[in-house]
N, C-alpha and C positions, 0 to 999 in steps of 0.2 A: 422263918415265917412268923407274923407277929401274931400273937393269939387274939382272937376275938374280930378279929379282921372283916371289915364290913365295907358297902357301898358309900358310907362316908369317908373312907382314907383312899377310896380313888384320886390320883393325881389329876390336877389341871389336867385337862384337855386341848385345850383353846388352839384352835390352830392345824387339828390332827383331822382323819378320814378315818372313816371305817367303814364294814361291809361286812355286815348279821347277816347272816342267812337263816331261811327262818323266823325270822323276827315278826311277825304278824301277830303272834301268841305266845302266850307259857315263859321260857327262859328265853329265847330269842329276842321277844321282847322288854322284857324287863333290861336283858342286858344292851339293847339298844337305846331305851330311855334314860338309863343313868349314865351310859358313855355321853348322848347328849346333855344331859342333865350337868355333867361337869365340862362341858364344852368343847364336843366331837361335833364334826358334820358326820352325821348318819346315814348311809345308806341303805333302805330298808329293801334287802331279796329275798322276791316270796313268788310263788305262783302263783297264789288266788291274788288278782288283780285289784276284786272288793274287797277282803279281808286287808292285802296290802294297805290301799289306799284309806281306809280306817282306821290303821293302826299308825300312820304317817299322823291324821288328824289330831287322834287320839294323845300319841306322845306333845304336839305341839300344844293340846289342851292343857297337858297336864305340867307340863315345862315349856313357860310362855317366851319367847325367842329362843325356842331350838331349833338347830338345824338339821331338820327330817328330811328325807325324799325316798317314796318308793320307788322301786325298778323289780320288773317283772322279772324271775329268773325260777323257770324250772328243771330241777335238778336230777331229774328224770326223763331228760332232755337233752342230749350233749348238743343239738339245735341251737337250744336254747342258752345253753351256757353259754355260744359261741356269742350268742347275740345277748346277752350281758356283758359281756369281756370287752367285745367292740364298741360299745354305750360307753364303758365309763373310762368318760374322757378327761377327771382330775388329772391333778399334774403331780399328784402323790398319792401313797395309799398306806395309812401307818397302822390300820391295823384290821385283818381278815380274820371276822369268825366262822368258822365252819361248823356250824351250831344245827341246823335244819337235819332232819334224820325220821324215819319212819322203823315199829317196830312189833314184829312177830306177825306180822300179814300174809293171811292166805297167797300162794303160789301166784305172781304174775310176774309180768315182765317190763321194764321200761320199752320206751318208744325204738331203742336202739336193740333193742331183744338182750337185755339183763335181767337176772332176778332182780325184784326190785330194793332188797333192801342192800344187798350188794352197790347195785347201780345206783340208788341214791346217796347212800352213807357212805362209800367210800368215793365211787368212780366216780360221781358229780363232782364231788369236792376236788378229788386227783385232778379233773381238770380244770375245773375253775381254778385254781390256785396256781396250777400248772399257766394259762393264760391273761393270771395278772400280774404272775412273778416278777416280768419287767419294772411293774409300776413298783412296787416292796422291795426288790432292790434298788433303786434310784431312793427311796426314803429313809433318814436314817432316823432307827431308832422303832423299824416295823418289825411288827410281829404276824405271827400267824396259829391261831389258836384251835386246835379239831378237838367236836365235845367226841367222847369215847363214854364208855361206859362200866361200872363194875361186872355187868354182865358179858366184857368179853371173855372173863374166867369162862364160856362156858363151849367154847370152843376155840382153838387154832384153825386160819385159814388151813384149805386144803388148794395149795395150788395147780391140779389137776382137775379140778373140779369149785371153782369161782363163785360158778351159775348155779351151782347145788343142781344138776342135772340127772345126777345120779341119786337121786332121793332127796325130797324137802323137809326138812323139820326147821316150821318156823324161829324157834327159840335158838336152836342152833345155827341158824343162818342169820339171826339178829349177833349171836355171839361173836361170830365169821367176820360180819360188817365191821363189829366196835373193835377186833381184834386189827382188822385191818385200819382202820384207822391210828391204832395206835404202831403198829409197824412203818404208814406214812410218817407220821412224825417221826418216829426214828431214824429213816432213811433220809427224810427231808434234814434234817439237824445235821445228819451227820453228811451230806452233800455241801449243805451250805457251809459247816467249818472246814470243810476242806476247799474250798474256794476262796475262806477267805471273809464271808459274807459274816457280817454282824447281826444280820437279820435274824431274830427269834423264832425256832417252830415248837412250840409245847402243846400240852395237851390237858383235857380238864373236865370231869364227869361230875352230875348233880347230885348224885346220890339217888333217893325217893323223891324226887318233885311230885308235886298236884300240877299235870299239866295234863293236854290234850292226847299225849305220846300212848299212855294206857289203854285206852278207850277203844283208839280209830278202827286198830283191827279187828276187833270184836264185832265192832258197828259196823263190817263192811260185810262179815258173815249175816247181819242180823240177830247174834247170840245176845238176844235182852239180857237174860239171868247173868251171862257173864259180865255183861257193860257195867249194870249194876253192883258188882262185887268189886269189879275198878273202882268204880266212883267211889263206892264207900271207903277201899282202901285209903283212896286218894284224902277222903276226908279224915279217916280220922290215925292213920300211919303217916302220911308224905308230910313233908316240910313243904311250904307253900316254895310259888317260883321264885319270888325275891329269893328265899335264901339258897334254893336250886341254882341260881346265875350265878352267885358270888365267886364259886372256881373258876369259874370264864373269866368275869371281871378280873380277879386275882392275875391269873396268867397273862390277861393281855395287858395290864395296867400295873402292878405293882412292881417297884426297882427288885433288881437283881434277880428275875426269873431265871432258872438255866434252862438253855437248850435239852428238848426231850424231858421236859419234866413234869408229872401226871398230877393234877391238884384235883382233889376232891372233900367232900365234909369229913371234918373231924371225926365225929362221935361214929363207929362202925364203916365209916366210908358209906352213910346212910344219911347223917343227918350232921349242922353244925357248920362252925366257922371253917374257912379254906384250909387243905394240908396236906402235904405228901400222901398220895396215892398209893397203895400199893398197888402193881402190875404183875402180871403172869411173865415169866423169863422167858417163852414164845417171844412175846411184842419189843422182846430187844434185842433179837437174832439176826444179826447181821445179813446173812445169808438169805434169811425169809424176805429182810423188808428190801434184799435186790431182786429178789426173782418177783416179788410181787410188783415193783415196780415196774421191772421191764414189760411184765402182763400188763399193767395200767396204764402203759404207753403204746403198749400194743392198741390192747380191748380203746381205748377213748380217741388214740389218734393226737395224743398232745404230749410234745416233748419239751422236756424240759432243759433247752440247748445249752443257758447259759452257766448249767451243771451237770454237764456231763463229765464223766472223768474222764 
C-alpha cells in the first residue's frame, strides 16, 4: 500500500458506474465527488429526496461536466431497495459503495420490523448488493466496497438474537451492525472465488470523521448537552470527511486490492493516509458469515442464485 495515498492517485475513471449510498453528506459524498471528479458516472442513493437532489447539484457545481444523478433509495426499506434495484437500468455497474449507515439510535424498527441499525447497516446492503449482483458480475474489473467500522470490536453478532430482542444496548447493536458487515464481506469474497468470479468484495472504515453519523442519535432523543459534546469532538479530534472517504476510495480504486480486505487510517486506525485494518478474528469465521447469511436471505427475501454452492 503506498504511504501517503490520497484522492489524487485515484485512477482514471472515465467509462465506469458507481453507486454511493449515502452519498448526500459527510464521506458518502465526498466519496462520490471524487469518483466523479476523476471520471465515474455517479449514482447518488439517498433517501432524502432534497438532500439528494442537492447534493447531485452541488457535486456538478463543484466538478463542472460530472456525471451525477440522484436515485431515491431507502435502506430501511427492503420496498425500497426493490425499487432501486429495478431503476437501474446501466448496462454495467463497476463499482458499489455500501457506505450509508446509522449509528447508536434509540430502539426502533425499519418498515420491515428490524432494529434499525441492523436493518439498515447490514440488511439493506445484503440486499441491495444481493439485487444488483447481476449487473457486477457481467462487469469486469467491479468491485464492491461495505464501510464497517473500528467499533465493531465492540461486539460479535449474536445469531439468535439479530433484532436485539432480547435487550438493546445501542453501542452494542451498532457494534453487531459493523460486525456484521464485515462477516458479509467475508462470506461475499469468499462465495465469489469459489465461483470463479473476479469481482472484488472488501471492506473500509473512517476512522474519526467530522460527519453527520455522531449527532443524529442524540438529536432524535433531544439530548442537547450531548449533541454539543459531539460537535465539539467532531471539531477539534475528527479528521475532516475528505480524509474519512480515502479508505473507500483506496478499496474501490486502487490496483491490486485483495479480496476481504479491511482498509482504514493509518495513524491508530483513527486518523491518516489509507492501511491495513486491523479486524476482530469473529468477522473472519467462516462458519458465522454462513449462518448469518442464510439469516439474511432468509430475514430480506433476496438470494443470492448465482453463488450458491
Amino acid at each position: 500500500m503506498t504511504k501517503g495515498w490520497t484522492s489524487r492517485d485515484i485512477p482514471d475513471q472515465s467509462g465506469r458506474t458507481a453507486v454511493v449510498t449515502g452519498s448526500n453528506s459527510g464521506i458518502g459524498y465526498v466519496t462520490a465527488r471524487e469518483l466523479a471528479r476523476c471520471g465515474a458516472r455517479v449514482v447518488l442513493a439517498c433517501r432524502n429526496a432534497a438532500r439528494g437532489t442537492e447534493a447531485e447539484a452541488r457535486i456538478r457545481r463543484e466538478v463542472p461536466g460530472a456525471e451525477a444523478v440522484f436515485a431515491p433509495l431507502d435502506l430501511a426499506d427492503l420496498s425500497s431497495v426493490r425499487e432501486f434495484a429495478a431503476g437501474y437500468t446501466g448496462d454495467r455497474l463497476d463499482l458499489l459503495i455500501n457506505n450509508a449507515g446509522v449509528m447508536a439510535l434509540p430502539y426502533r424498527r425499519t418498515a420491515d420490523g428490524f432494529e434499525t441499525q441492523f436493518g439498515v447497516n447490514h440488511l439493506g446492503h445484503f440486499a441491495l448488493t444481493g439485487l444488483l449482483l447481476p449487473k457486477l458480475l457481467a462487469t469486469p474489473g467491479a468491485r464492491v466496497v461495505s464501510m464497517s467500522s473500528g467499533a465493531h470490536a465492540l461486539a460479535n453478532i449474536d445469531i439468535d438474537d439479530l433484532n436485539s430482542e432480547h435487550g438493546y444496548r445501542r453501542w452494542i447493536a451498532y457494534g453487531r451492525s459493523k460486525t456484521a458487515n464485515l462477516l458479509f464481506v467475508h462470506e461475499l469474497a469468499r462465495r465469489l472465488a469459489a465461483t470463479g468470479s473476479p469481482v472484488v468484495a472488501a471492506a473500509a472504515h473512517p476512522g474519526y470523521a467530522d460527519t453527520n453519523l455522531q449527532t443524529a442519535g442524540v438529536r432524535m432523543e433531544g439530548r442537547r448537552a450531548a449533541e454539543r459534546l459531539a460537535l465539539l469532538g467532531n471539531r477539534l479530534i475528527a479528521q475532516p470527511a475528505e480524509a474519512g472517504a480515502l479508505p473507500a476510495l483506496y478499496a474501490a480504486t486502487a490496483p491490486g486490492v485483495r479480496p476481504d480486505s479491511f482498509t482504514g487510517p493509518r495513524f491508530l486506525a483513527w486518523r491518516g493516509a489509507p492501511a491495513p485494518s486491523w479486524r476482530a478474528k469473529w468477522t473472519t469465521n467462516d462458519t458465522a458469515g454462513e449462518r448469518l447469511w442464510a439469516a439474511s436471505e432468509q430475514l430480506t427475501g433476496v438470494s443470492y442464485a448465482a453463488l450458491q454452492p
